[in-house]
Each structure stands twice: as C-alpha cells, then as structure tokens.
N, C-alpha and C positions, 0 to 999 in steps of 0.2 A: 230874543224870544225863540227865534226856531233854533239857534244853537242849544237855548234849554232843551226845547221841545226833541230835540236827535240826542240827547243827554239823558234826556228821561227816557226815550225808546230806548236807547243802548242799553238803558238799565235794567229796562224791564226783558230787553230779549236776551240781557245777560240770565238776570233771574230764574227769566224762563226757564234756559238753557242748563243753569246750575241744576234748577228742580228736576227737569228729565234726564239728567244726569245722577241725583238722586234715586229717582223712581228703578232708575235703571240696575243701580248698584244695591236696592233694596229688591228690586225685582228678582236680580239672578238667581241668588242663592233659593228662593222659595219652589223655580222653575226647576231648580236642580236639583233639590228634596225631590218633589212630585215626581222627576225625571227616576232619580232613585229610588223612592218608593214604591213606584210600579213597579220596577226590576224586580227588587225585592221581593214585593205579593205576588209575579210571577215567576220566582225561584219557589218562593216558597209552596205556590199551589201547584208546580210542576212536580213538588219532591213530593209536597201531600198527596198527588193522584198519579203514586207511581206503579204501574201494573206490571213491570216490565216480568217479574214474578209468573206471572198471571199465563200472559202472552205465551212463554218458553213453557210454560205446562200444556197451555190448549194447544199448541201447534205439535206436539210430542205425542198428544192424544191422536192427533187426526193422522201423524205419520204410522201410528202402530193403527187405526182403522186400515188405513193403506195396506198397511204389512198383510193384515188378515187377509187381503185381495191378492196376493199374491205367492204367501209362503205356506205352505200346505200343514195342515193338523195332525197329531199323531201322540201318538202315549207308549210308554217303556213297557215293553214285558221281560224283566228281569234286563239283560246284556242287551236284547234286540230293541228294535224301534221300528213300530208298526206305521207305517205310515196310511193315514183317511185321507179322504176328501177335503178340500179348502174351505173350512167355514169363513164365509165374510160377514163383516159386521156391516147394518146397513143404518141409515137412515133412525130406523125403530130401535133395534138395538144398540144404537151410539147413544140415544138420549135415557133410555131405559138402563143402563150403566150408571149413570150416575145415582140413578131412585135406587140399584141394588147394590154400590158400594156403599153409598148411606146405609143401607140397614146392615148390611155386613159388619161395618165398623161405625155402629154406630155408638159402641159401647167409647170407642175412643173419641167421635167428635162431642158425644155428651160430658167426656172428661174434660175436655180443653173447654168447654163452655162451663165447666164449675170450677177451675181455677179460676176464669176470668169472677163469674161469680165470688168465690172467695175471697178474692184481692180485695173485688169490689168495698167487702164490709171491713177487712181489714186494715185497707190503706189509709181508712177513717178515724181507726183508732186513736188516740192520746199517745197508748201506751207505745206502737208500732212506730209512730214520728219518732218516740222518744228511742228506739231499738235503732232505729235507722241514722239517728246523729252519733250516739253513743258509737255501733261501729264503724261510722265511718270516718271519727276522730281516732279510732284507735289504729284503725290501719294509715291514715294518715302518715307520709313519710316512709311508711312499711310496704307500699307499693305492688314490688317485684311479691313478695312474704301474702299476700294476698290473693295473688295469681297462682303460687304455686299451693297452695294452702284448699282454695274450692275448686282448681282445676284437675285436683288428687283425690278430691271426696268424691264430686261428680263421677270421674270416670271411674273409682273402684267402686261405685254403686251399682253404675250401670252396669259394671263390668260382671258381677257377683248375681243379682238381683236377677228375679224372673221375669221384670216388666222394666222396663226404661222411661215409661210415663210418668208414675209419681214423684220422681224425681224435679217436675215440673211445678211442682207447689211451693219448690225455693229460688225457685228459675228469675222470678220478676225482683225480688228482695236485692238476690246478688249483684242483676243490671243496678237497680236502681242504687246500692253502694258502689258500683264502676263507676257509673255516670258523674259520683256526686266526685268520687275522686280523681276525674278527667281523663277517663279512659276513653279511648275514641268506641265509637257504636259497631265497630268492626270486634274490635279487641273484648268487648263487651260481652259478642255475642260467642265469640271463641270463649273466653274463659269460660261462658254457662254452655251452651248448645254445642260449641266445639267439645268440651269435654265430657257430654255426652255422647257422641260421635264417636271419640276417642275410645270411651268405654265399650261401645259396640264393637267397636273392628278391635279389639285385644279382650272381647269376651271370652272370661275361663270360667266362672261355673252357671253363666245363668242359662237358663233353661230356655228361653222365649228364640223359636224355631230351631236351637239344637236340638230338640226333645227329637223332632222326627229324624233327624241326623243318626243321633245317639240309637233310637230304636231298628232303621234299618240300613245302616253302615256295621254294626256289631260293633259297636267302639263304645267306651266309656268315657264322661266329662273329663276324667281323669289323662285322657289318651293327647299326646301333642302337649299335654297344661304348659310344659316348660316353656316352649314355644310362643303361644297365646300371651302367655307374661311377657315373653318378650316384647311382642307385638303391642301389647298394654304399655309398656314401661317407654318403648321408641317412641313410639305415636303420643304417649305424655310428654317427651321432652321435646319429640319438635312442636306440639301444641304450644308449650310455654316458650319454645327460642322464638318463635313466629309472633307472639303477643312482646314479647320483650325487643326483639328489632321494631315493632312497632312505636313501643314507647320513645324509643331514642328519637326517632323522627320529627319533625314540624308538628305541632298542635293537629290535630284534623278534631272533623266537627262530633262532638258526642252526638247521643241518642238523640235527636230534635225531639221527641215526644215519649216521656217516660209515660206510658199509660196507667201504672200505677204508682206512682210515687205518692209516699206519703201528701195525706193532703188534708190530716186533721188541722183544726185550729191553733190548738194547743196542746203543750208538751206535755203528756201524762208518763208513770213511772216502768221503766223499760222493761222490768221485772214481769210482768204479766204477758207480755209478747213472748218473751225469752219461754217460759213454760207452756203457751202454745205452740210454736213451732217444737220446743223440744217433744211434746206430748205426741207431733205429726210425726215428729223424725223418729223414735219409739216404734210408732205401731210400722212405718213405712220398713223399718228392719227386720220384726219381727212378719211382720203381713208377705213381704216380696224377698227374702233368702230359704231359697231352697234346701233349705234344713234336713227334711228328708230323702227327698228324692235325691241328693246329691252328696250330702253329708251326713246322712244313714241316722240323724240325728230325731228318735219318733217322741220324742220328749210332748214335745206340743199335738201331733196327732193325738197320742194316749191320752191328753187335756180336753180336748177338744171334744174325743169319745164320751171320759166321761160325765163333762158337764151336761154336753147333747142328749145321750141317752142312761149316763146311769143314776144320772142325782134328777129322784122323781117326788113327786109328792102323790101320797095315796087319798085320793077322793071315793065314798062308798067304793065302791068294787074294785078300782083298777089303779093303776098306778102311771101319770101322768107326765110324763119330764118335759118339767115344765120349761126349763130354759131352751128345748129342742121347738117351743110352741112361741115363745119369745120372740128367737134367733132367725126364727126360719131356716130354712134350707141354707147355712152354711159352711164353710170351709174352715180348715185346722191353717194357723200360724205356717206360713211359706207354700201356702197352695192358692192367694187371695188371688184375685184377678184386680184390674183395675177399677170397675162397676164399684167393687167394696171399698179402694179407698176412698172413692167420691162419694157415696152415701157416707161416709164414718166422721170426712171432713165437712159433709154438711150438718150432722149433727155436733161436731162440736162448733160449727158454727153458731148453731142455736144456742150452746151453752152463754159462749161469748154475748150473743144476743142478750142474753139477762144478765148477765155478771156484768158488762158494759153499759146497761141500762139502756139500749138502743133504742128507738120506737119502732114496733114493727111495720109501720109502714115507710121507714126511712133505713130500715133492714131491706125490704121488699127494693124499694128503688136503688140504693146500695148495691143488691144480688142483679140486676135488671141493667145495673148501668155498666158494672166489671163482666158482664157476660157477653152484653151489645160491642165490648173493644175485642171480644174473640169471638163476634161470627168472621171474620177474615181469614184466621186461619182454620177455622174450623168449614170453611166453603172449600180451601185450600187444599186440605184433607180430600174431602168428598171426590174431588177433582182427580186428587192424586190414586184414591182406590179406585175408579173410575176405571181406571188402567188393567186396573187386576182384572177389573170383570169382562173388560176386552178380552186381554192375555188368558182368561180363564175359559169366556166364550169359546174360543177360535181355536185357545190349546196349538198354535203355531211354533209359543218358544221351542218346544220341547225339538223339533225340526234343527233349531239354532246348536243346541246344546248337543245334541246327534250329530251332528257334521263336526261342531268343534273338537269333541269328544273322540271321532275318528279319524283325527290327522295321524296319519302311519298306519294307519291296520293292514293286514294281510289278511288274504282270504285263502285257503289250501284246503280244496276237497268243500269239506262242509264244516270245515273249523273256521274261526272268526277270532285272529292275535289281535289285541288294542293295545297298542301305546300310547301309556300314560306320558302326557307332556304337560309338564304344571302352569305354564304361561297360556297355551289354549285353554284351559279348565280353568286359570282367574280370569281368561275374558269371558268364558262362558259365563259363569259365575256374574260376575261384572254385568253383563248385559240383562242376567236374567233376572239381576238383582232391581235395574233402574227399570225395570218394565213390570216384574208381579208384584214390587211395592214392599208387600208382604214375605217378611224374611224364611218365614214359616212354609208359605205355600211352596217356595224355591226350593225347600230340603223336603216335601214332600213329593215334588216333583220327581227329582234327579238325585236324590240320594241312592234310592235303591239300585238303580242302574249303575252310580258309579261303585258302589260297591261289587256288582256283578264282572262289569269289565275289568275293574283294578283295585281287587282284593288285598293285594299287598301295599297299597299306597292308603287307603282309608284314613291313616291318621291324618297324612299330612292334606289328602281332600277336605276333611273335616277343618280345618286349618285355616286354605284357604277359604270356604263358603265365610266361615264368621267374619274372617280379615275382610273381604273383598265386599262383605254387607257393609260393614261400617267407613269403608275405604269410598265406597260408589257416596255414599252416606254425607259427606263433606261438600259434594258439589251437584250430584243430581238433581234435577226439580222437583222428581218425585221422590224425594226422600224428605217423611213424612214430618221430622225433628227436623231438619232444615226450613220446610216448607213453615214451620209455625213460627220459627224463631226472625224469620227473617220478615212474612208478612205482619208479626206481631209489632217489629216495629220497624216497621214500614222500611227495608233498604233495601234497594235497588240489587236484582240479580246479576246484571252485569258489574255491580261495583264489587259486589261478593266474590265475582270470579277472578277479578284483576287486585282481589285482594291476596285469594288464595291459590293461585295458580301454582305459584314456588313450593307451594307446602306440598300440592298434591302432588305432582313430580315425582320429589323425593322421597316421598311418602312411596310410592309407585315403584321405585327404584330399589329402595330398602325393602320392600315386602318382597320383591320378584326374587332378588339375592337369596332371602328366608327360603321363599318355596325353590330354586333348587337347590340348595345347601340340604334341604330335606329329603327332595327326592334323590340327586343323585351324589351324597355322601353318607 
C-alpha cells in the first residue's frame, strides 16, 4: 500500500512537473512578443514624435537673437557700409517674429495648407487609386528610368519657372509611386525635394529673387546662362548617382507613413486623374514661365489686356468689361504668383467635387483632414521666416557680408581697391542665405553694393548668389523646401545629414572649381 501510495505521488509530482514544464514552454514565447512588442510601439512612437527637425531650427533662432546682441547693424550706400547702432532682439521681439513672418509669408504657408487640402479629396478618388497602380506597374523594373525621368522635370521646372512652390502639387503622387516601388524615404525625398533644390542652385531663367539681382547688378538672365546650365546639369547628375548608390545598398525602411496615399475603396478609371493633373500641369506652365520678362515673349500679356479691358459689353451708357468685373484684379500668363495657383486648384477642386459626385460634407472633411497632415510643415515655415524678421529687425547680416566682402582691400588716400575673392563672397552668400531665408531679400540686400565694389565680376557674382541658394538649400534647416519635405514625412534631421553629407561636399567642391575657373580664367 504505501509503495502504491509513493507510485501515485511520484506520478502526480511527475505530472505536476511535466505541466510547469508546459506552462513554461507555453509561457515564454508570449513573454517574448510582449517583450518585443513594446520595443516595437516604443520604436515606433520614438520615430512618430521625432522633432529633432524642430530642435536644430529653434536653437538656430536663438543663436541669431544672440548674434543681434552682439554684431552691430548697418545698410550699403552704394560701395560703402554705414555702420548704426546694435539693434537687439529682446524678449517682445523674439516672440512678435514669428506673428510677422506668418503674415509676411503667409501667402506661402496658405499654399502648403491647400496641397494638403487637395490631396485631401484627391487621394479618395477611384479614378487616382487607379493612376497610382497603373504607374506604378509601368515603372515597375524601369526603376533607375524613373528617377532619372521626374528628377529632370522637377528640376528644369524649378529651374525655368518664377515660383518653385507649385511644383508641390505633384510632390506627394511621385513619393507615394517611390514608396510603392521600394525606394527607401531618403531616395524618395531626393528624387521630389532634392530635385527641387537642384533646380534652385542651377536656376537659369527663373525670376524668383534674381529679378532684384538682375535690376541692380546691370546684368541680364541671359548673363553667366552657360554656367547656370552647367550647375543645373552637374547637381542633376550627382542627385541621380547619390539616389542610385543608394539603391544598390541593403533594403532600408520606406516612407513609414505615406500621408497621402491612395485610399479610395475602389478602383475607378485612370483616365480622369490623368486629365486633372494634366489640366494642373497646363495652367502651372503657362501661370509660372516667365514668358515676358525674360523671353520677351508678350503673346499672353496682349491676351490678358484684351480680355481685361477691351472685350466689354455696353449697358445704357457706358460700356462695361465685363470679364475685368469677373476676374478681378488679375495677372497676364507668366506673372501669376502662388496665391493664384491655390485658388485655381481649388476651384477645379469643386469641379472634381460634382463630376465625382462627392458629398459636400465629405468634400468639407476630405479638405480639413489633407490640410490638418500639413499644419507641420506649415508651423515649420512660420518658424523658419521667423529668422528673416530677426535678420530683417537687427539688419546685422549686412555687417557679415562687409567684412567678407573686404578680404584684400586697400585703402590710398581716400580711395577704397576691393578684391574680389569668389570663395569669401559664396560664404557670404552662404551664410546670408541660411539666415534671411528668403532668397529674394539676400539680392536686395547685397546686390547693389556688390555691383559697386566689383563691377567687372557681376556675372560670375550673380552666379554664385543662385548656386549657393540652392546649395545652402540641401542641408540647412531653414531652408524652407527642405523644411517641408522632410517634416512632411516625418524623417529625422540628423538621419538627412548622415544621408547626405557626401553629396554636399562634392557638391561644394565642384561649384568652388566653377567660381574660380570664372573668375580667374
């Protein structure tokens, strides 16, 4: 009996012992999910609440408040440089900066707030799903042909065009065919925003900040062009070697969050997307190429005259024109500003609206929920003019650009010799560029003075101001097409930098050879 009785124990604390050996080997694996899924949801919410963007702006701000405390104000008269008193920025006017670069530009953070709106309705389309498979089966395999294919539209747009913003209403379409064809969110953002960039630093005839250049340098868009091209055509092809040594690489992670990717239910027929954006891409040629002012081309002004004022209808007495009462107070073909293309895109929104049979309250939410994914970089913005109205308060750069401007001068008697050195005039340039923001304000700055000191160099000055905008343009935080593409979807500033370090280098390296090959051959 007790031999049973230690037989039946043995068996039961066998049993036991099997079962917590069970429990154990059923246990682990569920402890080691859990263990990994927090990893996980804290990978992930570290990447979703990454500001590092953010940070490297507001600390940039407070070092140029700083600057104001230190580096004295002053303004050009002609050759000379007057130097005032140190305006600082205090306290009032740090925070009163940002209330007056919003309204400054606020025409451009209203733009980035109706692309988002646009997407918003469009991403919901049938027809758009169906645009967005069709090309992104056809580039399928064609890859490299892709890359080199919208990273040569982009930048001869921007390059040519008076505004570089519109260009931003194909910006989210293109990511979202990178993404789909596994391009990593770096190479993504190079093929759209890098090759905007690109367009800016080899800009040959667009207008936007050369206009004050052009006016008082005495030089024509025409002056350096050969140059410029060049600069367009080099900064094309290391854009695409730098996307293309990417590909060769390990997988890295796409876009985590395409914020507008298609997201209808169902596939409708591609054909009706296809003639909406074609109808955008249309008026964005005709609205933003400086036709006249640069290619003497007054076709569309004389259009414009006389639809505005001479085709009238006569009511009793007087005679009324009436498409001038329609129109409003608008502009002729290649004088639009950006304001225009974002009201023109909103009403063919509406068209869409009825032709797609939308309800308008699901129009309304649509426009409300694609606008809410770009207050980010549209605070971004705000952030980054911010800067200007320091730099604009204080008026301190111009201090910078005076001193760099007089490496070598002589002084004899009451005469004032400057030497021109091209490598201090791209840092100047450079510097004045990551600080006023605004490419525009920089050539009204320092134009005329560099025309006064070195007369005989103008072309190749003009030269560097565009190169060394869209050069700064690739890695600065305030630069304003960086700033959007990269808070837009969400990637980390420092991962940007250790993306593109090598390109800017070279990039660096190649344009210095340019500018003195210019100046001193």
């Amino acid at each position: 009996m007790e031999k049973k009785k230690k037989s039946s124990s043995k068996q039961t604390s066998s049993k036991k012992n099997i079962a917590e050996k069970v429990e154990v080997v059923k246990d682990e694996p569920v402890v080691t999910n859990v263990k990994e899924a927090k990893t996980v949801t804290k990978e992930a919410k570290t990447k979703s609440h990454d500001h590092s963007l953010f940070k490297v702006l507001a600390i940039l701000v407070l070092i140029t408040v700083v600057l104001t405390w230190i580096i004295p104000s002053g303004y050009f008269n002609g050759a000379d440089y007057v130097e005032s008193d140190i305006i600082r920025i205090g306290i009032n006017e740090l925070f009163i900066s940002f209330f007056y670069g919003a309204n400054y530009y606020l025409i451009q953070i209203a733009f980035v707030l109706m692309v988002g709106a646009f997407y918003g309705i469009v991403s919901h389309l049938p027809s758009y799903k169906a645009l967005i498979e069709k090309l992104t089966n056809f580039w399928r395999g064609k890859e490299k042909a892709f890359v080199l294919v919208h990273t040569l539209i982009i930048a001869l747009y921007v390059s040519i065009a008076t505004q570089s913003f519109p260009i931003l209403l194909f910006v989210p379409m293109v990511i979202t065919i990178a993404n789909k064809l596994g391009f990593s969110k770096f190479n993504s953002l190079m093929i759209t925003f890098g090759a905007m960039i690109a367009g800016m630093a080899g800009g040959t005839f667009s207008t936007y900040g050369a206009d004050y250049i052009v006016d008082n340098m005495d030089t024509t868009y025409m002056s350096g062009i050969a140059y410029r091209f060049g600069i367009l055509a080099i900064t094309y092809i290391l854009v695409n070697v730098l996307i293309f040594s990417n590909m060769n690489k390990k997988k890295e992670a796409v876009i985590e969050e395409d914020v507008f990717a298609a997201e209808a239910t169902k596939t409708g027929k591609a054909w009706k997307s296809v003639v909406l954006f074609g109808i955008i891409f249309v008026i964005m040629i005709l609205g933003f190429i400086p036709w006249n002012e640069v290619f003497g081309i007054e076709v569309f002004d004389n259009f414009h005259k006389w639809l505005t004022t001479d085709v009238t209808i006569h009511i009793g007495d007087k005679d009324h024109a009436i498409f001038k009462y329609l129109l409003g107070n608008t502009v002729a073909f290649g004088s639009w500003d950006i304001y225009t293309m974002g009201y023109v895109a909103l009403i063919i929104l509406l068209v869409v609206k009825f032709t797609a049979k939308i309800k308008l309250n699901d129009c309304i939410e649509y426009m409300y929920e694609g606008a809410k994914k770009m207050l980010k970089p549209a605070l971004y913005i705000m952030f980054a003019y911010a800067m200007f109205v320091i730099c604009y308060t204080s008026g301190f750069t111009t201090y910078i650009i005076d001193w760099l401007s007089s490496v070598g001068k002589t002084v004899t008697d009451a005469t004032t010799t400057y030497v021109f050195n091209p490598f201090t005039n791209a840092l100047a340039n450079a510097i004045s560029q990551i600080l006023h923001v605004d490419f525009g304000y920089t050539g009204f700055v320092a134009s005329s003075m560099y025309a006064a000191r070195f007369p005989e160099y103008t072309t190749t000055i003009m030269t560097i101001m565009i190169a060394m905008n869209g050069f700064v343009s690739f890695f600065a935080p305030t630069s304003v097409i960086l700033l959007v593409g990269l808070s837009m979807y969400n990637v980390s500033y420092k991962e940007w930098l250790k993306y593109i370090w090598k390109f800017v280098l070279i990039l660096l390296i190649v344009l210095l050879a340019l500018f003195a090959l210019m100046t001193f051959i």
